[in-house]
C-alpha positions as a Markdown table, in Angstrom:
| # | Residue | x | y | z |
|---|---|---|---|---|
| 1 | Unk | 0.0 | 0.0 | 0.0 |
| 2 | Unk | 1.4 | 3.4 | -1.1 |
| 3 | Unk | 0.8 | 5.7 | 1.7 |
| 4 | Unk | 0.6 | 9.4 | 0.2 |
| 5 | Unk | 2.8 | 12.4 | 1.6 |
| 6 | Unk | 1.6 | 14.9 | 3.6 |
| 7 | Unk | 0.3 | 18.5 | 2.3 |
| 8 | Unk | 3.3 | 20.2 | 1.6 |
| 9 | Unk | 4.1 | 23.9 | 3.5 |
| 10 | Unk | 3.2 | 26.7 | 1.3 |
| 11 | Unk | 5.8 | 29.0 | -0.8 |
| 12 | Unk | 4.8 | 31.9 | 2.0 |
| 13 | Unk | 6.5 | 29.9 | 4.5 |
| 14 | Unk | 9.1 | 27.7 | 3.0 |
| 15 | Unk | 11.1 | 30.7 | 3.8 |
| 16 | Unk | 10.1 | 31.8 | 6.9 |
| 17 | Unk | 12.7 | 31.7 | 9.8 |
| 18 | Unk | 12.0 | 31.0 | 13.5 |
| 19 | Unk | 11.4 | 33.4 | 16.1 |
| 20 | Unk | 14.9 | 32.6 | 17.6 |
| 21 | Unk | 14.6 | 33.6 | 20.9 |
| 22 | Unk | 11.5 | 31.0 | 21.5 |
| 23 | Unk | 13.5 | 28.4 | 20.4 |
| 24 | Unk | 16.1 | 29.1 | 23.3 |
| 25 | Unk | 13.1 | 29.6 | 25.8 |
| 26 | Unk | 12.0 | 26.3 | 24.6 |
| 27 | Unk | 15.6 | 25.0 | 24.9 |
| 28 | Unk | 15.7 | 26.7 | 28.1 |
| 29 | Unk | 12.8 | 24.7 | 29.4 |
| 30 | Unk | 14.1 | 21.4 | 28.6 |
| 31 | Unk | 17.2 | 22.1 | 30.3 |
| 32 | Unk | 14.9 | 22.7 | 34.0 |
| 33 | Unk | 12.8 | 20.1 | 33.4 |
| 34 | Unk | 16.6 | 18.2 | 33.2 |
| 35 | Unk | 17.2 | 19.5 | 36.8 |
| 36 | Unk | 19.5 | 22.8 | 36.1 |
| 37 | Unk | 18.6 | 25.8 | 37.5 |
| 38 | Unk | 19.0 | 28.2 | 34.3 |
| 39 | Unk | 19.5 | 32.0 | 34.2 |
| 40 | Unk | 16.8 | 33.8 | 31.8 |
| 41 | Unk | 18.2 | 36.9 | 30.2 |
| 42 | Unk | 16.3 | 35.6 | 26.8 |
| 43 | Unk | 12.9 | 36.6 | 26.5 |
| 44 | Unk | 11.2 | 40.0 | 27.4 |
| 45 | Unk | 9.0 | 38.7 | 29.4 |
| 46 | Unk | 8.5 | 40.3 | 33.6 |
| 47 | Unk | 8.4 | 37.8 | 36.1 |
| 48 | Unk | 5.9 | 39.7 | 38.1 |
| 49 | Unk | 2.7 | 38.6 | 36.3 |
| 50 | Unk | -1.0 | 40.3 | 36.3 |
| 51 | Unk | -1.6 | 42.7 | 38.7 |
| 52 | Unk | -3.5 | 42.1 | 41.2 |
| 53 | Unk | -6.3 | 44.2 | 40.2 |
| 54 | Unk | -6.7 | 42.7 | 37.3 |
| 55 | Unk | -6.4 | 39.1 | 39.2 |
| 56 | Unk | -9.5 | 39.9 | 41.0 |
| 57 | Unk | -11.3 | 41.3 | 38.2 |
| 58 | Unk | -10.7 | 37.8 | 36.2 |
| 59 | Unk | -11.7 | 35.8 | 39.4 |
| 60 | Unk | -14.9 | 37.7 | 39.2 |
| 61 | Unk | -15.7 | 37.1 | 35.8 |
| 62 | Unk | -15.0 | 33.7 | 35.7 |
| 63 | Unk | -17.7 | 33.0 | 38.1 |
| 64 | Unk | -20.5 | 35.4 | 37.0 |
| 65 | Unk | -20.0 | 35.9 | 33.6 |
| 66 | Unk | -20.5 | 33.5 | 29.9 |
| 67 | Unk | -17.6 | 34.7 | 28.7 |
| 68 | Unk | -19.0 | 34.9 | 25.1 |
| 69 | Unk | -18.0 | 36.7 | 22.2 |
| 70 | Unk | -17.6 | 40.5 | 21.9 |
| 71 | Unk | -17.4 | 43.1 | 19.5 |
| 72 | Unk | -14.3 | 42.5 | 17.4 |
| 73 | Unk | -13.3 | 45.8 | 18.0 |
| 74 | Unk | -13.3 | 45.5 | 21.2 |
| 75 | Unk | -15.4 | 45.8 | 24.4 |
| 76 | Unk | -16.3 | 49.4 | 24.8 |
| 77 | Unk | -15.5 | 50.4 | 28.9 |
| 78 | Unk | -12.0 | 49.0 | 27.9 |
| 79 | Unk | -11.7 | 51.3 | 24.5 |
| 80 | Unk | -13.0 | 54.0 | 26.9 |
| 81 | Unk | -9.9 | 53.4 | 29.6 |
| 82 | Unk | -7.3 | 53.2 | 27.1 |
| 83 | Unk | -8.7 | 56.3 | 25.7 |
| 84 | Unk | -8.8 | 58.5 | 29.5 |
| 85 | Unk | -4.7 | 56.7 | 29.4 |
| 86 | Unk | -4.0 | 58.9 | 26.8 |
| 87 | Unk | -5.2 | 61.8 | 28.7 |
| 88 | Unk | -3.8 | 61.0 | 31.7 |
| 89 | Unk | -0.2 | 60.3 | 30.4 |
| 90 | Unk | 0.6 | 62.2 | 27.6 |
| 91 | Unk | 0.0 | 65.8 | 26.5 |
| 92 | Unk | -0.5 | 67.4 | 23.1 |
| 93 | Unk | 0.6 | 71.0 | 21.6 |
| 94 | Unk | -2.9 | 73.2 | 20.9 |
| 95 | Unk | -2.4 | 76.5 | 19.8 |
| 96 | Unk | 1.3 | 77.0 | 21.7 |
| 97 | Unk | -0.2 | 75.3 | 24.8 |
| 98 | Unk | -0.1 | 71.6 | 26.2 |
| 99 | Unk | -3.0 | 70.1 | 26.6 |
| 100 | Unk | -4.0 | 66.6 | 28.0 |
| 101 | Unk | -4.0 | 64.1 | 24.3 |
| 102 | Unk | -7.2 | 63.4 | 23.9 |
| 103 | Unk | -8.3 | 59.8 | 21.6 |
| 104 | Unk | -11.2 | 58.5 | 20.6 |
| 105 | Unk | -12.4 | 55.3 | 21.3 |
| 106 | Unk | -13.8 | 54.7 | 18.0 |
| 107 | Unk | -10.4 | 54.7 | 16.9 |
| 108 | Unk | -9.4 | 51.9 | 19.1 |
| 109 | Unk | -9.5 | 48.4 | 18.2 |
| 110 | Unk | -8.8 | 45.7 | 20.9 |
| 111 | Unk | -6.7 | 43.2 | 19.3 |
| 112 | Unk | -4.8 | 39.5 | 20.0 |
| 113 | Unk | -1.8 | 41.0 | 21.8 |
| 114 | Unk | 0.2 | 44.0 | 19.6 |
| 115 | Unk | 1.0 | 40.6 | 17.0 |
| 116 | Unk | -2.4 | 40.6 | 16.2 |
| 117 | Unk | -2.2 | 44.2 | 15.7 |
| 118 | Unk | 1.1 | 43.7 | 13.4 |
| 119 | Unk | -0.8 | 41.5 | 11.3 |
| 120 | Unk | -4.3 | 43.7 | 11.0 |
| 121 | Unk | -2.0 | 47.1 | 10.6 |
| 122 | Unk | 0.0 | 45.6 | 7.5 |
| 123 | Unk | -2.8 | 43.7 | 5.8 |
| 124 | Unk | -4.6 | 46.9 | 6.1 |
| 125 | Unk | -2.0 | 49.4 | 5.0 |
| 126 | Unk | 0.3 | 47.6 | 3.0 |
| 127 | Unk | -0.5 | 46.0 | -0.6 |
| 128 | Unk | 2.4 | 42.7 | -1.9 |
| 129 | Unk | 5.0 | 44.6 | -3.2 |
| 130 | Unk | 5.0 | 48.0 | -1.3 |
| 131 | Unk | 8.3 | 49.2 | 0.5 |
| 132 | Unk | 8.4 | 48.9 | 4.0 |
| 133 | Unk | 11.0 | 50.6 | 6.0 |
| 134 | Unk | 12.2 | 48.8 | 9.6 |
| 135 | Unk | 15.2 | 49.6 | 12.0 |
| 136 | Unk | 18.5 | 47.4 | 11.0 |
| 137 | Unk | 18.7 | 46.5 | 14.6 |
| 138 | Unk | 14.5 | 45.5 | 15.4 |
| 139 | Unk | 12.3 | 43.7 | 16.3 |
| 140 | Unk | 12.4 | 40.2 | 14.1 |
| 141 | Unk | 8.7 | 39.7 | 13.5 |
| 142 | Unk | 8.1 | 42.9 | 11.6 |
| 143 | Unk | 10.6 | 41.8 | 9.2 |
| 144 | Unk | 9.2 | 37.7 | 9.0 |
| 145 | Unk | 5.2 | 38.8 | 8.6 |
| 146 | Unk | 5.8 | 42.1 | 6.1 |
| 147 | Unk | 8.2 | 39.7 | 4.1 |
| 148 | Unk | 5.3 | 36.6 | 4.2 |
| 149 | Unk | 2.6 | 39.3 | 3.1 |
| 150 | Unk | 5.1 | 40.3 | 0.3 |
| 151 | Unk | 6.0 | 43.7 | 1.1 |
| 152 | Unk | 9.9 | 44.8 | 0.0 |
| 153 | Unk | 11.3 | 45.3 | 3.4 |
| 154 | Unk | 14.3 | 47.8 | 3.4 |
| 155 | Unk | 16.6 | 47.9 | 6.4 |
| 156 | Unk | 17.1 | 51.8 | 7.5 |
| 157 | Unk | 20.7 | 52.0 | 9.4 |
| 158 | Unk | 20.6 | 52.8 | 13.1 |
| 159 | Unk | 23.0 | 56.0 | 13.5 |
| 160 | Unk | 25.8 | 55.7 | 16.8 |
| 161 | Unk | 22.7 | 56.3 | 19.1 |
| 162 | Unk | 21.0 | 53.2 | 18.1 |
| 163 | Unk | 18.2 | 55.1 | 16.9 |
| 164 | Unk | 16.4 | 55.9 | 13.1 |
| 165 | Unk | 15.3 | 59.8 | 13.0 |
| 166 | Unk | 14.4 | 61.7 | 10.1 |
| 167 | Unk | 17.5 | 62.2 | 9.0 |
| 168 | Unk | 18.0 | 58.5 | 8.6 |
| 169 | Unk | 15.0 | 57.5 | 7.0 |
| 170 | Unk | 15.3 | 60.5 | 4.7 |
| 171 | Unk | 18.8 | 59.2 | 3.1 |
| 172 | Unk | 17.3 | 55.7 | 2.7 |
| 173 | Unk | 14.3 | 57.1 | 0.9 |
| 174 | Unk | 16.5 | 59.4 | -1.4 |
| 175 | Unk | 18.2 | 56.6 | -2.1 |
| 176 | Unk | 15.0 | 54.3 | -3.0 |
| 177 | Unk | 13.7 | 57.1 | -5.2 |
| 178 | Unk | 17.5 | 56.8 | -7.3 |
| 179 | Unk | 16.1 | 53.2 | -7.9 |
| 180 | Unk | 12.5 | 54.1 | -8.5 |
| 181 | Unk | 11.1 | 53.0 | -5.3 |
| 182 | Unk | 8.9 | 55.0 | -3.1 |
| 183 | Unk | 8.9 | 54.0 | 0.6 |
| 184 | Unk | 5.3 | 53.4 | 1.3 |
| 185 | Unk | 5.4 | 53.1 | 5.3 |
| 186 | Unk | 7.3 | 53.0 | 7.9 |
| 187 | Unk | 7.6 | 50.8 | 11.6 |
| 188 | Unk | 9.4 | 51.6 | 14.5 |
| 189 | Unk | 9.5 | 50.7 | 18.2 |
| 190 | Unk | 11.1 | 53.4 | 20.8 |
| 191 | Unk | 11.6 | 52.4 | 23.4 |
| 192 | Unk | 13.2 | 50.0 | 20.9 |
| 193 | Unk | 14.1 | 46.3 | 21.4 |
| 194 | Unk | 16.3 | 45.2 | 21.4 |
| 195 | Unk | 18.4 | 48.3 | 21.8 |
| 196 | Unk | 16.3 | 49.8 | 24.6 |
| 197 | Unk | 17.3 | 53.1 | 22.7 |
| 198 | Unk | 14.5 | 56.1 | 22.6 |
| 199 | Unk | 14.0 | 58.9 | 20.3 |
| 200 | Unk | 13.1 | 62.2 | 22.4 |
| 201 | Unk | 9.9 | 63.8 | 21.8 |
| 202 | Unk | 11.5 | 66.3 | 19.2 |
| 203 | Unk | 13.1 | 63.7 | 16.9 |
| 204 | Unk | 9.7 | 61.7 | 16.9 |
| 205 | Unk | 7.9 | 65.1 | 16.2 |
| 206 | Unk | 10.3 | 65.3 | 13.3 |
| 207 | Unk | 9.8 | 61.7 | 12.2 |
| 208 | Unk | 6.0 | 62.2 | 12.4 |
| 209 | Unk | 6.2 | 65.1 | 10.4 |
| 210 | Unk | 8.6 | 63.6 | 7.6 |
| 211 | Unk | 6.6 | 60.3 | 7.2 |
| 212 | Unk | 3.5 | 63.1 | 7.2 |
| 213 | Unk | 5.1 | 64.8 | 4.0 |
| 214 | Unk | 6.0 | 62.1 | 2.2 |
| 215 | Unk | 3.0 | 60.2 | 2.3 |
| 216 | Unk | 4.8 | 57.3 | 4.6 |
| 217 | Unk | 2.6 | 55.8 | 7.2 |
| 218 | Unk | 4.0 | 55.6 | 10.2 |
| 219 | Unk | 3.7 | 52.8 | 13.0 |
| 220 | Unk | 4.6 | 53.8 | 15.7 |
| 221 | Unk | 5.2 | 50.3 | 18.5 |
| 222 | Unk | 4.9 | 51.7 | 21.6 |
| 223 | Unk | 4.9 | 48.7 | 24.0 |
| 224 | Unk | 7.7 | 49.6 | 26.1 |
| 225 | Unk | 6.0 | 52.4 | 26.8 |
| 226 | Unk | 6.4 | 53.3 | 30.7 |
| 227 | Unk | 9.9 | 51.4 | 31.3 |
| 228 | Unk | 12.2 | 54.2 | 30.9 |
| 229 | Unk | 15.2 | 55.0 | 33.0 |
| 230 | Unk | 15.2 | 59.2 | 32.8 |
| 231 | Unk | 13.4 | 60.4 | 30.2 |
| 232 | Unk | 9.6 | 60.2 | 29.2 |
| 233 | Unk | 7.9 | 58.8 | 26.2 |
| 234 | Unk | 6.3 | 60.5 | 23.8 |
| 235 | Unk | 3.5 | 58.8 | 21.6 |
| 236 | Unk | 3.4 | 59.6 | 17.9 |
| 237 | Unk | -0.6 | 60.5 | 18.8 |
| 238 | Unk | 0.5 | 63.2 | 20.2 |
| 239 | Unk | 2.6 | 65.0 | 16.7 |
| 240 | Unk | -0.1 | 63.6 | 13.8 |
| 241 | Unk | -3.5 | 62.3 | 12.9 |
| 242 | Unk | -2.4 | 59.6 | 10.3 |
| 243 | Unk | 0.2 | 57.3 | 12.7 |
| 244 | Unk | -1.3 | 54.2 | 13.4 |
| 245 | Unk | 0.2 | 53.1 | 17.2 |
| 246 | Unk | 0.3 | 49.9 | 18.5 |
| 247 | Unk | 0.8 | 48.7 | 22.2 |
| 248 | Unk | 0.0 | 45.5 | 24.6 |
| 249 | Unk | -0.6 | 44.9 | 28.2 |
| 250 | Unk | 2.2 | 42.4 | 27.8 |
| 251 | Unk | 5.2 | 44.4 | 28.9 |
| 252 | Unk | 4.4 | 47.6 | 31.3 |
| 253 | Unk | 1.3 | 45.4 | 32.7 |
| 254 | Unk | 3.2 | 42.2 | 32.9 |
| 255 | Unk | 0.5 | 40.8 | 31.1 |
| 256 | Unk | 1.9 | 38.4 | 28.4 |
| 257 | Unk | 0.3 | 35.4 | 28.4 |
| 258 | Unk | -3.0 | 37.0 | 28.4 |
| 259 | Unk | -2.6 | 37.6 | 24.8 |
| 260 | Unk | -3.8 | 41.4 | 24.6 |
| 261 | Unk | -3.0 | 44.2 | 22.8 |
| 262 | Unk | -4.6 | 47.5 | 21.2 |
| 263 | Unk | -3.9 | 50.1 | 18.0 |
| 264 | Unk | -5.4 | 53.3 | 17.9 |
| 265 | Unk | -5.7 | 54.0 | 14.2 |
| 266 | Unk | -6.8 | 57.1 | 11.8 |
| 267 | Unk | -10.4 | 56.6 | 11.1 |
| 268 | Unk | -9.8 | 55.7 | 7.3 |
| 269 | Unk | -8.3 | 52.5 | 8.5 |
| 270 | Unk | -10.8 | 51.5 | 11.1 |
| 271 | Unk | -13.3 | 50.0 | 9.0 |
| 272 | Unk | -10.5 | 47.9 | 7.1 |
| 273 | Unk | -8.9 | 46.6 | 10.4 |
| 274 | Unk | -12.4 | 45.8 | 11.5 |
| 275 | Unk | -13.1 | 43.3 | 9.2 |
| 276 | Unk | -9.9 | 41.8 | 8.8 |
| 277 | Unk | -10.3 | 41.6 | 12.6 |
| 278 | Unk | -13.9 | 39.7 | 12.1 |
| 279 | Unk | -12.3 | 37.5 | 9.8 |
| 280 | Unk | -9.1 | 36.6 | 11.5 |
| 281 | Unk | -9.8 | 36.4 | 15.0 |
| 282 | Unk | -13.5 | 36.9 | 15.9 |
| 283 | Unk | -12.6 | 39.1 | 19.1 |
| 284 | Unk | -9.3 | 39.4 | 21.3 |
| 285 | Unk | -9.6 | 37.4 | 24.6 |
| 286 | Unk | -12.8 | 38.1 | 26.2 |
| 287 | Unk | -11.8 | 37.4 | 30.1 |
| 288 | Unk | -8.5 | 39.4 | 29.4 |
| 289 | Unk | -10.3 | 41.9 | 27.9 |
| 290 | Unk | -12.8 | 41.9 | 30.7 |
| 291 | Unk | -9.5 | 42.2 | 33.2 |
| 292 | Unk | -7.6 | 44.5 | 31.9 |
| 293 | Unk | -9.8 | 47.9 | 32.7 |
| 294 | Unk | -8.5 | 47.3 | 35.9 |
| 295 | Unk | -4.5 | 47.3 | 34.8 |
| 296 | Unk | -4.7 | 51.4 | 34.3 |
| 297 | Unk | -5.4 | 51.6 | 38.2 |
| 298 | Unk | -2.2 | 50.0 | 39.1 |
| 299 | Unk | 0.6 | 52.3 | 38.6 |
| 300 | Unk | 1.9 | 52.4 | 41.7 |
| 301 | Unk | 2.4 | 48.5 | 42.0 |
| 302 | Unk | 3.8 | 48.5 | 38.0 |
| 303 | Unk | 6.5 | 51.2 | 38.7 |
| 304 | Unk | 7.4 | 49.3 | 41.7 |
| 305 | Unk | 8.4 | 46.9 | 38.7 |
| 306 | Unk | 10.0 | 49.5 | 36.5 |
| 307 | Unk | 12.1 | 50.0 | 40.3 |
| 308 | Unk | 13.5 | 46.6 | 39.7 |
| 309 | Unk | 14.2 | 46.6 | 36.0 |
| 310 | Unk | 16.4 | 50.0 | 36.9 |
| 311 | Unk | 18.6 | 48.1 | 39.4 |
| 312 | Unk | 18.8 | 45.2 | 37.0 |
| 313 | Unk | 19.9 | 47.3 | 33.6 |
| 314 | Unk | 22.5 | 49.0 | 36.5 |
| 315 | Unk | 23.7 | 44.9 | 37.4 |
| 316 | Unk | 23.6 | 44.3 | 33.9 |
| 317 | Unk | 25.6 | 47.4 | 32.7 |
| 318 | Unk | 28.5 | 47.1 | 35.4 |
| 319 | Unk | 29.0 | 43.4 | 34.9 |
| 320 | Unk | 29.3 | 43.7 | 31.0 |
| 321 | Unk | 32.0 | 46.6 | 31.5 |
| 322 | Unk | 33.8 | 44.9 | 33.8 |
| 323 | Unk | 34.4 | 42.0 | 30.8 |
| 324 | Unk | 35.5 | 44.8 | 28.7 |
| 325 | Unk | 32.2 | 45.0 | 26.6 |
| 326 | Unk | 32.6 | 48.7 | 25.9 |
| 327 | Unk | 29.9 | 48.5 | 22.5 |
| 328 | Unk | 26.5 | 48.5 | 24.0 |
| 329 | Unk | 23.0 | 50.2 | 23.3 |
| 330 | Unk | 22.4 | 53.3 | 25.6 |
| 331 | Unk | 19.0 | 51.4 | 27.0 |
| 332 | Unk | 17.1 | 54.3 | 27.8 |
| 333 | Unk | 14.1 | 51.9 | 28.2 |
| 334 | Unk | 12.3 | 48.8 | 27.5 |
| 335 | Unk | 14.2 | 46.2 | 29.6 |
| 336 | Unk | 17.1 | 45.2 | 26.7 |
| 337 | Unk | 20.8 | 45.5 | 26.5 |
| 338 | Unk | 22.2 | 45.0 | 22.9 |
| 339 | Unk | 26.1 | 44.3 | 22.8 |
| 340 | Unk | 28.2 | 44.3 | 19.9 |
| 341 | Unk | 31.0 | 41.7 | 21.0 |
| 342 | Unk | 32.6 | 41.5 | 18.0 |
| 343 | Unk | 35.5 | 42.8 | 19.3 |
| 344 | Unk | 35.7 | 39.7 | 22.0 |
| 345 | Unk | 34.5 | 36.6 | 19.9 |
| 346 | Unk | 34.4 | 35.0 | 16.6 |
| 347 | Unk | 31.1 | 33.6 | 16.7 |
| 348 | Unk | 28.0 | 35.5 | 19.2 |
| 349 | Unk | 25.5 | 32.5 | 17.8 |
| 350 | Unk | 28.3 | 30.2 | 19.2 |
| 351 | Unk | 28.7 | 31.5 | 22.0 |
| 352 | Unk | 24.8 | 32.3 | 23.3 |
| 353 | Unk | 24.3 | 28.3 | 22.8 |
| 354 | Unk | 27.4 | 27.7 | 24.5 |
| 355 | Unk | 26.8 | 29.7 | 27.5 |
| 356 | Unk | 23.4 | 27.5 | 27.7 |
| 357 | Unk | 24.5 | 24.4 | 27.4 |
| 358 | Unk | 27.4 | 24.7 | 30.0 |
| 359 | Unk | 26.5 | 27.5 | 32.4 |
| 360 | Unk | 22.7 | 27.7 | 32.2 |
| 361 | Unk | 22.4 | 31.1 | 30.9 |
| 362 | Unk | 20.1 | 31.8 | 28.3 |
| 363 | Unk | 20.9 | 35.0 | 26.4 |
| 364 | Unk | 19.8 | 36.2 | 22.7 |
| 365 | Unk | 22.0 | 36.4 | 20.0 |
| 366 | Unk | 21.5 | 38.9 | 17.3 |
| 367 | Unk | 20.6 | 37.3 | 14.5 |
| 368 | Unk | 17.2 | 37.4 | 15.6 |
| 369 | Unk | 17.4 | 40.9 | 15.3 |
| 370 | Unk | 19.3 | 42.0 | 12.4 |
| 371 | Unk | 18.9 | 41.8 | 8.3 |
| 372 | Unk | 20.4 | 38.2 | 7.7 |
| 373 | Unk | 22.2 | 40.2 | 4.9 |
| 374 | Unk | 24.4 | 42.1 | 6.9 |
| 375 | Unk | 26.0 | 39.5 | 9.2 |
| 376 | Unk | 25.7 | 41.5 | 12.2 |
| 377 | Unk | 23.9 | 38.7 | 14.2 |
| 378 | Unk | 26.8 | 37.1 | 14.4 |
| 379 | Unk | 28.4 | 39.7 | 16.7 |
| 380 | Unk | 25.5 | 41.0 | 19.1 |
| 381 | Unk | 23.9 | 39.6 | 22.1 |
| 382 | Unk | 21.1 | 40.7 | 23.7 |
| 383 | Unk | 20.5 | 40.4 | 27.1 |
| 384 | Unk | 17.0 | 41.1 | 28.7 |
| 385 | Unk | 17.0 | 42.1 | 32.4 |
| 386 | Unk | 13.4 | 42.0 | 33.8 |
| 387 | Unk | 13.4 | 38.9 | 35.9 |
| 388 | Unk | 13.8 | 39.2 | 39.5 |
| 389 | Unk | 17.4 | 40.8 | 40.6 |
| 390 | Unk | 18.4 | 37.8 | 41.7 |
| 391 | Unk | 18.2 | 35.9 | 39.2 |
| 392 | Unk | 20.7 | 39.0 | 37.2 |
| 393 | Unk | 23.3 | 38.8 | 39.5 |
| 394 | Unk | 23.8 | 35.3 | 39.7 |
| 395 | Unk | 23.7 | 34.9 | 35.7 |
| 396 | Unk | 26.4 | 37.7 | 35.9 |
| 397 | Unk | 28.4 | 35.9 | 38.1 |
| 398 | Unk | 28.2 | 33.1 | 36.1 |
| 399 | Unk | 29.0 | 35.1 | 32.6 |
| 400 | Unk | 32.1 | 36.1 | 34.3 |
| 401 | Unk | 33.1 | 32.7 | 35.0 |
| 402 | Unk | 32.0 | 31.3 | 31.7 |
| 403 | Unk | 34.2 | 34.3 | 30.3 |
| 404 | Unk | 37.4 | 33.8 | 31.9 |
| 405 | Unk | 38.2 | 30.7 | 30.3 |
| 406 | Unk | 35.3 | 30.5 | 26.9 |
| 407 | Unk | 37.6 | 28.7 | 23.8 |
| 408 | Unk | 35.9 | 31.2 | 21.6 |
| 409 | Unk | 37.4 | 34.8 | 22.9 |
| 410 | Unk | 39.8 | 36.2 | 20.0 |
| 411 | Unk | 41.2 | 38.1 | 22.9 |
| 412 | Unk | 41.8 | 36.7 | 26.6 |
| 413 | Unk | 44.2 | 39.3 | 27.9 |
């Protein structure tokens, strides 16, 4: 009997690489469930959990309500309470004075954590073909869902600040234009992972206002909003009507497994992202969605969090100069460290699977990060520091060790 093969994977995603750093959580994980005690500097994702607000709140509602479908766009009290966040947080220039930024909820669709919103922002936006501009040193999935939709995504260079500004994304559209090709939008996270760098509010101003005259939308990520270490964000809301911005109650909220997210959007997209969002996923958690109201009345318990995630980065920082790294991302916020160790070893890939395997310390290497193009991967590591202090210090000590005597240094003096 000739047994037939399986359905073969389609042409979309023959070519689409793993999400690296999953695949060392997942390595990670086998390596506890062996016995070892293992060191988590891999994955941006707090150790704190749910507030406990927002605990409650799901407690309640698993016991007194169905739980049935929503709107897609959203329930509306939480569309309202991400709206009053705007107000509360951030501030908008009205006739030479600041006023609190005011959003409307209509704007606001709810979505399957900010992937979901990734997804339903470039389907929306972005036709197969149309250039897409991303940071050289950014977030991985950008580049692995705009390439599966067929977009043309173009790497713009980070400048010595780890950042992209206008002045940046100006020289890589004047030189697209040489070549015929018109940059048709634009995505960017600040604070940025895995850098951690931020653009201030008058480079984003000037970014909003670029991608505003040239007809490039923006998308502005702006998850790590909250974890900052000296300056505050700024929200691309608050500089033009046409960004779309995208956030999640996975990072600030400690919120990640509740799979939740939102986009505030200009009203010309809203009835696209709607249907996409009827199609695709019916309605973003309904328990989390129920929940999460309750996450905007927790500040005082989350910057307790952002407390930690300070002392870590200052941990992190002094143990990676006392190895000699001198190369490293300013990490203004988010909770990242990038490190170029080129300088120090031949291989970072090497090396970040090394470090695993014999000292139980799971760290990122860059190529998760960077266009496979330009070989950088190969010689950055990122190391992500909001776990519990604890749990820093002791993968420091054990980097240090691991350091001193690691085969794979070019330089050991």
């Amino acid at each position: 009997m000739v047994v037939a093969e399986g359905p073969s994977e389609s042409s979309r995603t023959s070519s689409l690489p793993s999400f690296k750093v999953m695949e060392i959580l997942g390595r990670a994980i086998d390596l506890e469930n062996a016995g070892h005690k293992v060191c988590h500097l891999q994955v941006g994702q707090p150790k704190s959990g749910a507030p406990k607000k927002v605990l409650k709140s799901a407690e309640l509602h698993l016991r007194t309500n169905r739980l049935g479908y929503t709107n897609s766009q959203g329930i509306e009290p939480l569309r309202k309470r991400i709206a009053r966040n705007y107000a509360e947080r951030y501030l908008k220039q009205e006739g030479g004075t600041e006023v609190p930024l005011q959003v409307n909820p209509d704007n606001i669709i709810v979505t399957t954590g900010s992937s979901g919103a990734f997804l339903l922002t470039f389907l929306a936006a972005f036709n197969v073909g149309d250039v897409v501009c991303i940071a050289s040193s950014g977030y991985p999935c950008y580049r692995n869902i705009l390439n599966t939709l067929g977009c043309d995504v173009v790497s713009v260079p980070v400048n010595d600040q780890f950042k992209v500004t206008a002045v940046e994304l100006s020289a890589v559209v004047k030189r697209l234009a040489r070549q015929r090709k018109k940059v048709k939008g634009l995505i960017l996270s600040s604070p940025s992972n895995p850098t951690g760098a931020m653009l201030s509010p008058a480079e984003l101003k000037a970014l909003c206002e670029y991608c505003d005259k040239n007809g490039i939308t923006f998308i502005s990520d702006e998850i790590y909003h909250h974890i900052s270490y000296g300056q505050s964000e700024a929200s691309a809301l608050s500089f033009s009507d046409n960004v779309v911005v995208i956030n999640s109650f996975s990072k600030y909220y400690s919120m990640t497994g509740w799979r939740l997210g939102w986009m505030v959007a200009p009203a010309s997209l809203v009835p696209a992202l709607n249907r996409l969002s009827q199609n695709f996923y019916l309605n973003a958690p309904t328990l989390s969605q129920l929940a999460a109201i309750e996450a905007f009345d927790c500040r005082e318990e989350l910057d307790k969090h952002v407390a930690t995630y300070a002392v870590n980065r200052a941990v992190l920082l002094a143990a990676l100069k006392d190895l000699g790294l001198q190369k490293v991302s300013p990490a203004d916020g988010a909770f990242y460290i990038y490190a170029d160790v080129s300088d120090d070893l031949e291989d970072a890939v090497t090396f970040a699977r090394d470090l695993l395997e014999q000292a139980h310390v799971a760290v990122t290497p860059g190529i998760d990060f960077e266009d496979p193009a330009s070989g950088l991967g190969r010689k950055r590591l990122r190391f992500s520091y909001c776990g519990a202090t604890e749990e820093i210090t002791e993968a420091m000590k054990r980097l240090k060790t691991f350091w001193a005597t690691y085969p794979g240094r070019k330089n050991k003096n």
